[in-house]
N, C-alpha and C positions, 0 to 999 in steps of 0.2 A: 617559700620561693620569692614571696614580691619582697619580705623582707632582705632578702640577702642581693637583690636587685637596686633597694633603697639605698643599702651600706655602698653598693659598686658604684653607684653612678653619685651619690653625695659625701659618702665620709671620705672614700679615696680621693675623687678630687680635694676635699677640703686639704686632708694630710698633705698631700701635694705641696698643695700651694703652701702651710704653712712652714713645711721642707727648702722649699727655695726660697721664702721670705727672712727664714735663719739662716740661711747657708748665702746670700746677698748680705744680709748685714753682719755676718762672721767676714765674709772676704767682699767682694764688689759686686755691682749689677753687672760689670764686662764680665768677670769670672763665670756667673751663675749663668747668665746666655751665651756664653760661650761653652760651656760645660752642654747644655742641653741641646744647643747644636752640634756638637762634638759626640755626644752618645748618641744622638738620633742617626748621623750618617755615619758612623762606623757602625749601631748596631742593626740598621739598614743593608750594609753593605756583608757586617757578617751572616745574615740571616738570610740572606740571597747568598751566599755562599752554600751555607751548610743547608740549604733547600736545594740548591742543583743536587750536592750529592745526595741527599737524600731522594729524590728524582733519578737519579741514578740509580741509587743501590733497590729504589720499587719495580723500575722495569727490570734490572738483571733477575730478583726471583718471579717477576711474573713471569719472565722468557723462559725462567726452571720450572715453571708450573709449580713454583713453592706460591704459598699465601703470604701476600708483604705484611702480616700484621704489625711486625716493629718497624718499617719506612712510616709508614702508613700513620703509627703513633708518634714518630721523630715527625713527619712534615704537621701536625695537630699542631704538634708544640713549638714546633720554631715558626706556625706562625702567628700564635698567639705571643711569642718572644719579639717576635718584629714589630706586629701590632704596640706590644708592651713600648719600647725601644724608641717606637717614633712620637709617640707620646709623652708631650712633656714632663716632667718630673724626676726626683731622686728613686722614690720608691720604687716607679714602676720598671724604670732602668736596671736595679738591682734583680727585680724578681727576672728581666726580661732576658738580661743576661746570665742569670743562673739557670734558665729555661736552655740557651744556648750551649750551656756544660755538660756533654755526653754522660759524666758521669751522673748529674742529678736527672737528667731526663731517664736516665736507668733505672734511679729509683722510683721515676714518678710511676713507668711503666711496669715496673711489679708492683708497685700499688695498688695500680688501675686493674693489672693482673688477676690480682686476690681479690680486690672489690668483685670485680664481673663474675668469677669462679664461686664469690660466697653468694651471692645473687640470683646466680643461676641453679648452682646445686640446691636451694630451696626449692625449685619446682617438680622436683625426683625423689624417690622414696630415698631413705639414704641406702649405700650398700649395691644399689642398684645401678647397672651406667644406662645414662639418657636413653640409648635407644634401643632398651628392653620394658620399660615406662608401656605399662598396659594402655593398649586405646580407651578410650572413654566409651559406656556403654552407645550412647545414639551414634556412634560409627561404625556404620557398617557397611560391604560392596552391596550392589545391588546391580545386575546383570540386566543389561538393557538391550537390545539388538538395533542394530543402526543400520536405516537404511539410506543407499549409495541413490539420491536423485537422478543421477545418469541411468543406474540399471532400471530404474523406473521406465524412464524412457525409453530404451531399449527392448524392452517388455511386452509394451505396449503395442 
């Protein structure tokens, strides 16, 4: 984990910068700061867009008493898209705006799908659904009698 924290916060930025240091000397420095301001407020501006809908389309099935779990994954990722987008660079524009493309956030979300499902069904015998999963022997009721402080009083 700390390694793949090392590569996020030092080789991305590196690549970055050495992305816009070719892409200025292929065309100009107007070009290339105009580009990154150009992608940062349009993918600002898209990513507030398709967050209201998606804001949207979470309260319609909460009001169905449906579970939003795909709103719920589209608002994760468009705003890790926005974050991506205001961030200067080529690369992270490309990933930021492909986060924004209904259709690849489709596939990220059966991805994520199948991951959480192979995840989970490790902790059930196989064959068996979750919640016929025998309780573990040290669980058991244990019948207590509660007594109401007022009838105490009352009692008395």
């Amino acid at each position: 984990m700390l390694f793949r924290l090392l590569l996020l916060f030092t080789v991305v930025p590196m690549v970055e910068l050495v992305l816009l240091l070719v892409l200025a000397d292929h065309t100009s420095w107007y070009f290339t700061v105009a580009l990154v301001l150009v992608t940062g407020i349009v993918g600002a501006a898209l990513a507030r867009w398709q967050g209201l809908r998606c804001v949207h389309r979470l309260q319609q099935q909460a009001a169905a008493g449906q579970v939003p779990a795909d709103p719920l994954m589209d608002g994760l990722m468009i705003l890790v898209a926005g974050a991506l987008l205001v961030t200067p660079g080529v690369l992270t524009d490309l990933v930021g705006f492909a986060l924004l493309a209904p259709p690849v956030r489709g596939a990220l979300k059966r991805r994520a799908r199948r991951h959480w499902e192979l995840r989970f069904r490790a902790f059930h015998p196989p064959g068996e659904p979750p919640s016929a999963a025998p309780h573990p022997p040290h669980d058991r009721i244990i019948d207590v009698p509660v007594k109401d402080p007022d009838e105490e009083e009352q009692a008395e």
